[in-house]
N, CA and C of each residue as an Amber inpcrd file, in Angstrom:
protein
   402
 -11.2820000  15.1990000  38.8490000 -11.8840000  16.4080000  38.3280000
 -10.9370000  17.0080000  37.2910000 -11.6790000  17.1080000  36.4290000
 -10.6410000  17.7860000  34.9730000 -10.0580000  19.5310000  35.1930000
  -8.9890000  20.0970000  35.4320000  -8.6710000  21.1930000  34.8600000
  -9.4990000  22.1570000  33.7410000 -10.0110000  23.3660000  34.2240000
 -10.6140000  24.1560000  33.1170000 -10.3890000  25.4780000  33.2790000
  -9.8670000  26.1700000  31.4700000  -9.6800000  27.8060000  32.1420000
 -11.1400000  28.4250000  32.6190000 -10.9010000  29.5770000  32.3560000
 -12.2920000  30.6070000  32.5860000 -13.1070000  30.3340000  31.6430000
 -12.5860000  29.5780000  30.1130000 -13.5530000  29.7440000  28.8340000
 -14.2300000  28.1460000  28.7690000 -13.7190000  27.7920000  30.1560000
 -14.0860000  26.2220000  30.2860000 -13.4290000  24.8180000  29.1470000
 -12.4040000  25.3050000  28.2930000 -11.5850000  23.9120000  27.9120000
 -11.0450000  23.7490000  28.7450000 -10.3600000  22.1460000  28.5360000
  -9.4320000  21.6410000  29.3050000  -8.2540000  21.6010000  28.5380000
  -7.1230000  21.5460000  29.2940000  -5.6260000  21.6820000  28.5670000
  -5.5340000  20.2260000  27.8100000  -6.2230000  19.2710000  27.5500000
  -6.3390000  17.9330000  27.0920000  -6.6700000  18.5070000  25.7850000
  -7.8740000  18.7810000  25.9380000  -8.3840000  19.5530000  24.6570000
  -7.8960000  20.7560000  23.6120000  -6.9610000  21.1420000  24.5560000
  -5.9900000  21.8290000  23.6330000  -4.9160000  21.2610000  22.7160000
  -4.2970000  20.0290000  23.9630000  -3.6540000  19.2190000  23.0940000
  -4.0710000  18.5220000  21.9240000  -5.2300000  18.3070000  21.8330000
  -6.0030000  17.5340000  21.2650000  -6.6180000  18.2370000  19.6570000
  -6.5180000  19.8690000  20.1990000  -6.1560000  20.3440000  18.5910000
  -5.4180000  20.9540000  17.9840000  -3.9720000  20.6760000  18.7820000
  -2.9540000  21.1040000  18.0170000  -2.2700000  19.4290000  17.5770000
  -3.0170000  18.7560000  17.9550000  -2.5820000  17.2270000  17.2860000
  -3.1570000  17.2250000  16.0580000  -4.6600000  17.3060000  15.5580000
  -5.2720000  17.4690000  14.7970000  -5.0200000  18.4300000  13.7750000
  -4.0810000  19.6000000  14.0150000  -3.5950000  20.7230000  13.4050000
  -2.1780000  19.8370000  12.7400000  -1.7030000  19.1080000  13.6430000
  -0.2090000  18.7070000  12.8600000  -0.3610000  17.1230000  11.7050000
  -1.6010000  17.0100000  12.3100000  -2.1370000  15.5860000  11.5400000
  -2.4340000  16.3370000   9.8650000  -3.5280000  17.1800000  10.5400000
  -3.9320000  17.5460000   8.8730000  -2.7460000  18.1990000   8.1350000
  -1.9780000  18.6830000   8.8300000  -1.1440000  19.5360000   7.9630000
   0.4030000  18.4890000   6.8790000   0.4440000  17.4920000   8.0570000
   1.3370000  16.3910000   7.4600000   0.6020000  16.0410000   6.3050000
  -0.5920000  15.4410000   6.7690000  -1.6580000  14.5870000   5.2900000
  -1.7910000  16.0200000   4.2580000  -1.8490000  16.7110000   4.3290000
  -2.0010000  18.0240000   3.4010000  -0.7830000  17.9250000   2.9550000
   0.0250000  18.2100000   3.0930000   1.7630000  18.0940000   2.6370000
   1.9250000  16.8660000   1.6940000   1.5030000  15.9360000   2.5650000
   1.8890000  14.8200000   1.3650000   0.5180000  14.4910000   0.2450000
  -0.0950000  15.1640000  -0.1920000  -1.0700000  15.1400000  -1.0660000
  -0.4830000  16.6500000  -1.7160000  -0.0090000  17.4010000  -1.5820000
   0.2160000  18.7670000  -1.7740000   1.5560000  17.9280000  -2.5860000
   2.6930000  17.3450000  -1.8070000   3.7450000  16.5500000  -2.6100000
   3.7170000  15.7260000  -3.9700000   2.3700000  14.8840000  -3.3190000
   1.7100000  14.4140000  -4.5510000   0.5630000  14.7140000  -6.1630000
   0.7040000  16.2870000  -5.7560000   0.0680000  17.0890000  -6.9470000
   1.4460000  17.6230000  -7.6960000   2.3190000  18.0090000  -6.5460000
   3.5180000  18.2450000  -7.3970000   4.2820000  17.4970000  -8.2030000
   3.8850000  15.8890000  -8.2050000   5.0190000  14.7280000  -8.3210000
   4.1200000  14.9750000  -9.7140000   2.3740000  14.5240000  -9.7780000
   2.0960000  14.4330000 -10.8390000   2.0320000  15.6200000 -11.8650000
   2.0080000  17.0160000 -11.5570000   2.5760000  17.9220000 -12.2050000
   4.0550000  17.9430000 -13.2060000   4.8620000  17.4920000 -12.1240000
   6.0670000  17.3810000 -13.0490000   5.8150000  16.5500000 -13.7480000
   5.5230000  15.1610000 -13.3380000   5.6820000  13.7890000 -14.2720000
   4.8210000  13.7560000 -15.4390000   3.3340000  13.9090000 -15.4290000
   2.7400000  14.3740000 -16.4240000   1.9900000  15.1780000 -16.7210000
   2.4930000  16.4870000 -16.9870000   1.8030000  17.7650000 -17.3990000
   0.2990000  17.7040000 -17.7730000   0.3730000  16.3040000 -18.9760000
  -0.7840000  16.2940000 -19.7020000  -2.2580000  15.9560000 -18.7410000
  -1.9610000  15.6170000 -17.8960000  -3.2720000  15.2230000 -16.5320000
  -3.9830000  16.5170000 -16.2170000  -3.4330000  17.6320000 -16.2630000
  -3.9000000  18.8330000 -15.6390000  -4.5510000  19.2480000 -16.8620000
  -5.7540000  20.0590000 -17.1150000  -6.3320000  21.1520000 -17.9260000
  -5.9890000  22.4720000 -17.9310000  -5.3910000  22.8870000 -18.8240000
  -5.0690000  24.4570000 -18.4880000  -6.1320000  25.2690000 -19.1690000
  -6.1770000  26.2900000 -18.1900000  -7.5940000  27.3420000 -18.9330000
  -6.7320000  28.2840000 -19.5940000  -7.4160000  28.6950000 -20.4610000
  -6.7110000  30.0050000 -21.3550000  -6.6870000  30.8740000 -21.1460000
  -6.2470000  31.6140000 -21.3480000  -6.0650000  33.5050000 -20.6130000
  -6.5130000  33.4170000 -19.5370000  -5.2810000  32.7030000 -18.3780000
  -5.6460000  32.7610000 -16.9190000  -4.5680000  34.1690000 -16.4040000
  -5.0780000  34.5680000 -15.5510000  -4.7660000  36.2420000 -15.4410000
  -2.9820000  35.6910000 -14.1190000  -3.2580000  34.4280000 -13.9700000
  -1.9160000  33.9230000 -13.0140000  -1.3610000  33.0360000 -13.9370000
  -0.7600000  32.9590000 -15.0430000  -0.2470000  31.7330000 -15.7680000
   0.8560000  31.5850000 -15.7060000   1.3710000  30.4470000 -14.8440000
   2.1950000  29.0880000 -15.1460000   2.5630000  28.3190000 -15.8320000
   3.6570000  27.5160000 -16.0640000   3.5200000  26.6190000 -16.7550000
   3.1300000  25.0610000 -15.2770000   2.3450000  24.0600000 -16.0790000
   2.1190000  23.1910000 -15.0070000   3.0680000  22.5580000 -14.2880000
   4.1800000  22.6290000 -14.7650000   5.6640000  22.1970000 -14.1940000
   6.0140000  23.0930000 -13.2940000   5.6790000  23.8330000 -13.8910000
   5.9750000  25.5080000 -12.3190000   5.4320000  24.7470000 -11.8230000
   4.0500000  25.1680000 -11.3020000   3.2760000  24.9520000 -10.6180000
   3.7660000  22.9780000  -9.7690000   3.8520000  22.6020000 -10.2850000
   4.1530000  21.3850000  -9.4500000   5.4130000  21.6840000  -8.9950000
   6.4700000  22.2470000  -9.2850000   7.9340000  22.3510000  -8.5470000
   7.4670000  23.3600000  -6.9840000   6.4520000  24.4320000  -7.1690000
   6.0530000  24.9730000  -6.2420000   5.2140000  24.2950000  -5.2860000
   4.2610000  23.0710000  -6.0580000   3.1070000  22.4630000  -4.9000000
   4.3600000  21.3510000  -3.9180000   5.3500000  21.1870000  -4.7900000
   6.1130000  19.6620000  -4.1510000   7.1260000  20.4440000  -3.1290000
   7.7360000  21.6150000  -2.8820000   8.9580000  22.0470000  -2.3590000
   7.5480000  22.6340000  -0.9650000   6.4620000  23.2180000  -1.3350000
   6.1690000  23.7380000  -0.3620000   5.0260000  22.8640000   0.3690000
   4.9860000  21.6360000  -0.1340000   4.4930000  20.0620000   0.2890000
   5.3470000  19.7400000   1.7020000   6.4740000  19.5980000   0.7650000
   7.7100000  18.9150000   1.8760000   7.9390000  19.7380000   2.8420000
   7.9920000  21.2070000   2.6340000   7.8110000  22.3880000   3.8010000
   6.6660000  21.8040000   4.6570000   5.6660000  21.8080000   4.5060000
   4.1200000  21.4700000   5.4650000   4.4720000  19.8510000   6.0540000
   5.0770000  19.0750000   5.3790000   5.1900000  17.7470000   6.4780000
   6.3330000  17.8120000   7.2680000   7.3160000  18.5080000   6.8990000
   8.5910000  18.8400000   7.9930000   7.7930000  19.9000000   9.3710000
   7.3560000  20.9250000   8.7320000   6.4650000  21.4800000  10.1110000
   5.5880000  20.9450000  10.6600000   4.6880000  20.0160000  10.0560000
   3.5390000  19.3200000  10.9300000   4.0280000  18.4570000  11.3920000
   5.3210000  17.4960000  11.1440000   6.4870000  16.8900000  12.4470000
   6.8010000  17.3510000  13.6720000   7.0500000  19.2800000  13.3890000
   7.5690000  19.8750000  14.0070000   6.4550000  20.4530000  15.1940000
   5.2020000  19.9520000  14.7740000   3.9530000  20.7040000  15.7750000
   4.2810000  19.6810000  16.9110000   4.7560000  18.0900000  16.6500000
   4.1770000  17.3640000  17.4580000   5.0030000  17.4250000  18.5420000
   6.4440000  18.0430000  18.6070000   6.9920000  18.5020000  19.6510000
   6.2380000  19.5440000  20.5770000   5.1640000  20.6070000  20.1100000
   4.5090000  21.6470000  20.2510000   5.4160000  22.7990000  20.6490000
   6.6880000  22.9680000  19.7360000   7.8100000  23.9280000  19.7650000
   6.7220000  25.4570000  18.9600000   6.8940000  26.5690000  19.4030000
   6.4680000  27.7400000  19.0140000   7.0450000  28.1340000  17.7720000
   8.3160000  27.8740000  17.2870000   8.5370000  27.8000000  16.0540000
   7.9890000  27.4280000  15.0010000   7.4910000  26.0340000  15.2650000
   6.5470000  24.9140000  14.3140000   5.1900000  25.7930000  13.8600000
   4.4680000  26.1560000  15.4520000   2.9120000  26.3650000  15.2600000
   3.1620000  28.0190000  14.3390000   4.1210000  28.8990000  14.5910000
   4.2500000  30.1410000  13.6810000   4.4540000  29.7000000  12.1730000
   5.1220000  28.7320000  11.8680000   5.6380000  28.4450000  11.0790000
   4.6130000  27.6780000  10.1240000   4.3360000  26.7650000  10.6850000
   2.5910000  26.2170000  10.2350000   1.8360000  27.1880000   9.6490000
   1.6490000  27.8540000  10.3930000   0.6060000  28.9590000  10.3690000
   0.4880000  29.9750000   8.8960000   2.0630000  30.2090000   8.9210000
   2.4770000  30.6910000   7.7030000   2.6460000  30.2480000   6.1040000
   3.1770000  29.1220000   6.5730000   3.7260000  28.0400000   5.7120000
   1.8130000  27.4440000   5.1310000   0.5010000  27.3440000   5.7460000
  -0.5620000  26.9350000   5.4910000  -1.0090000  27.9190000   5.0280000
  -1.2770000  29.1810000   4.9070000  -1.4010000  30.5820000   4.4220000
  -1.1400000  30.3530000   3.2460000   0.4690000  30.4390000   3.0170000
   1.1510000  29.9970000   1.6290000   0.6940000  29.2820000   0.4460000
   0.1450000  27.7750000   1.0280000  -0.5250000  26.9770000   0.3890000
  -1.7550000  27.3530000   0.0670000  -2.4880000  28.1600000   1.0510000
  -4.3270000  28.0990000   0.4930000  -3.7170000  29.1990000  -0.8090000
  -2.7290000  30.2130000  -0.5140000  -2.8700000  30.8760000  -1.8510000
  -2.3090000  30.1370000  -3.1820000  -1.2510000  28.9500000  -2.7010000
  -1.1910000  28.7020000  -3.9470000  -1.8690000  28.0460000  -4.4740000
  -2.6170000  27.1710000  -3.7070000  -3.9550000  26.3660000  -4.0700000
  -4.9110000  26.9910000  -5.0190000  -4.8750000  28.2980000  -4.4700000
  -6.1430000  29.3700000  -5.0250000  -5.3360000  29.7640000  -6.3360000
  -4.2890000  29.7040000  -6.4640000  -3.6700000  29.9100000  -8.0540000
  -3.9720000  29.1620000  -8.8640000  -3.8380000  27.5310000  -8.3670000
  -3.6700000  26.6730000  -9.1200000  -5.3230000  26.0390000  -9.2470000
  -6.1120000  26.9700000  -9.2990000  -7.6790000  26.3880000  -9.0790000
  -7.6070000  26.1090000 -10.5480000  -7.6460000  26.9290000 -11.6850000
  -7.8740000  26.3650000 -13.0370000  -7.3320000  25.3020000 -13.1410000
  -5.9560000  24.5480000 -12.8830000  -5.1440000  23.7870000 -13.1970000
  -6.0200000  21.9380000 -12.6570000  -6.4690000  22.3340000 -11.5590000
  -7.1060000  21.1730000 -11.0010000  -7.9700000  21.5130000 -10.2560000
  -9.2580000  22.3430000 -10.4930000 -10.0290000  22.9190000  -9.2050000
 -10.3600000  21.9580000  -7.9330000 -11.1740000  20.9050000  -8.3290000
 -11.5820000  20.1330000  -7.0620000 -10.4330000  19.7490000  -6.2090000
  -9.3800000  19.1000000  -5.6900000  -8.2940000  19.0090000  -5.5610000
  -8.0040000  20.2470000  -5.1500000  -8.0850000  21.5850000  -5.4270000
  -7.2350000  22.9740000  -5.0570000  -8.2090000  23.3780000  -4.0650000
  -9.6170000  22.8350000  -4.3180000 -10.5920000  23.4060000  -3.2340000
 -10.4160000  22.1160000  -1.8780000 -10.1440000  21.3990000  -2.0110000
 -10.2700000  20.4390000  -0.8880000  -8.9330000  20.5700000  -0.3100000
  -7.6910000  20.9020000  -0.8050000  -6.4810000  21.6130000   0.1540000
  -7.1460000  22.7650000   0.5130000  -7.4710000  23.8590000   0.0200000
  -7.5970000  24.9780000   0.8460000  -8.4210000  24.5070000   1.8430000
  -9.4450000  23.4050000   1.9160000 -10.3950000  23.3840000   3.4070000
  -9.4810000  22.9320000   4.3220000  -8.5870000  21.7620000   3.7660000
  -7.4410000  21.0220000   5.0840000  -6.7330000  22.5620000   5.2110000
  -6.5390000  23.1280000   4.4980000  -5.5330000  24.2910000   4.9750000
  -6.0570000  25.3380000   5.8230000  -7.1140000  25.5620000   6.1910000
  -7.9220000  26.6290000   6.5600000  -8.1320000  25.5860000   7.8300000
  -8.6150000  24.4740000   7.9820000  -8.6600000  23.7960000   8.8990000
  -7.4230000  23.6930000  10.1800000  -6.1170000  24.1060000   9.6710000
  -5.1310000  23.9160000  10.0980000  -4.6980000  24.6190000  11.1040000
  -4.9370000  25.8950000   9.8540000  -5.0670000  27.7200000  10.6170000
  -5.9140000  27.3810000  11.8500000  -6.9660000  27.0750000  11.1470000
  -7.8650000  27.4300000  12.3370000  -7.5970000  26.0880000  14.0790000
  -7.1330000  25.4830000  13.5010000  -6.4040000  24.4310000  14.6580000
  -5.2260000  25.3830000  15.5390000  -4.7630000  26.1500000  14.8510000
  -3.4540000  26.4950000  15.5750000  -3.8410000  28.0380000  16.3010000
  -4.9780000  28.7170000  15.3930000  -5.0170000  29.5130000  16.2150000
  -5.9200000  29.6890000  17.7490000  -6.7780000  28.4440000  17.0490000
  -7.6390000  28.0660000  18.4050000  -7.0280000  27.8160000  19.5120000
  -6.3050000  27.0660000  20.0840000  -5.7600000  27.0150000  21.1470000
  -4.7120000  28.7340000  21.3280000  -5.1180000  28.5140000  22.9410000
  -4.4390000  29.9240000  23.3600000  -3.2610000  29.0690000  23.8560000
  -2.0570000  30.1890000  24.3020000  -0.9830000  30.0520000  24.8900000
  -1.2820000  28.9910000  26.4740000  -1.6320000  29.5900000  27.0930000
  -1.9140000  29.2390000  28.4340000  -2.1700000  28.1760000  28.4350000
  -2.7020000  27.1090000  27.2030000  -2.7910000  25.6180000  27.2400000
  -1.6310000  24.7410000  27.2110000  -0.6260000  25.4080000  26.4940000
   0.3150000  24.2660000  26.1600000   1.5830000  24.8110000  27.5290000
């Protein structure tokens, strides 16, 4: 017979999405790494819109997607211990990204909209599970 709180999950199932929370957030990181790599390396790939009310240069912008890339796969390492540090830290650190994502929408929209869903996905992985599971 399976374990269930009052809201009827099982503590399996908790585990089960804070795995999914550290999965997406690693694969987000290293695609987040890899907008930054091609940012620096060749500017000319990106479209810049004109009189954008947040302007960058696209090299910014990739030194910021790649440093706070490597931030999101060092913490989504850090979920799989399920240390309370990691999941705060996640939490924050994925926040971070949907906004810079949301900066960098002119620069590469499709791409900036499909991180913010893994990123929102993440959030919502970490805050779903309550304490009492892990």
């Amino acid at each position: 017979m399976t374990q269930t709180n009052e809201s009827g999950h099982s503590p399996g199932a908790a585990v089960g999405v804070t795995i999914f929370a550290a999965v997406m957030l690693v694969v987000a990181g290293v695609l987040d790494v890899l907008q930054g790599i091609m940012a620096i390396a060749k500017n000319k790939i990106f479209v810049v819109t004109p009189n954008y009310a947040f302007h960058f240069s696209v090299a910014g912008w990739g030194w910021i997607h790649l440093i706070l890339g490597l931030l999101a796969v060092v913490v989504g390492l850090g979920l799989f211990t399920a240390a309370t540090w990691a999941r705060v830290s996640a939490m924050v650190l994925a926040g971070l990204l949907i906004i810079a994502s949301f900066l960098s929408l002119p620069y590469y929209p499709f791409w900036s909209v499909i991180l913010i869903a893994l990123y929102t996905f993440v959030i919502w992985g970490l805050c779903h599970v309550r304490r009492d599971f892990t």
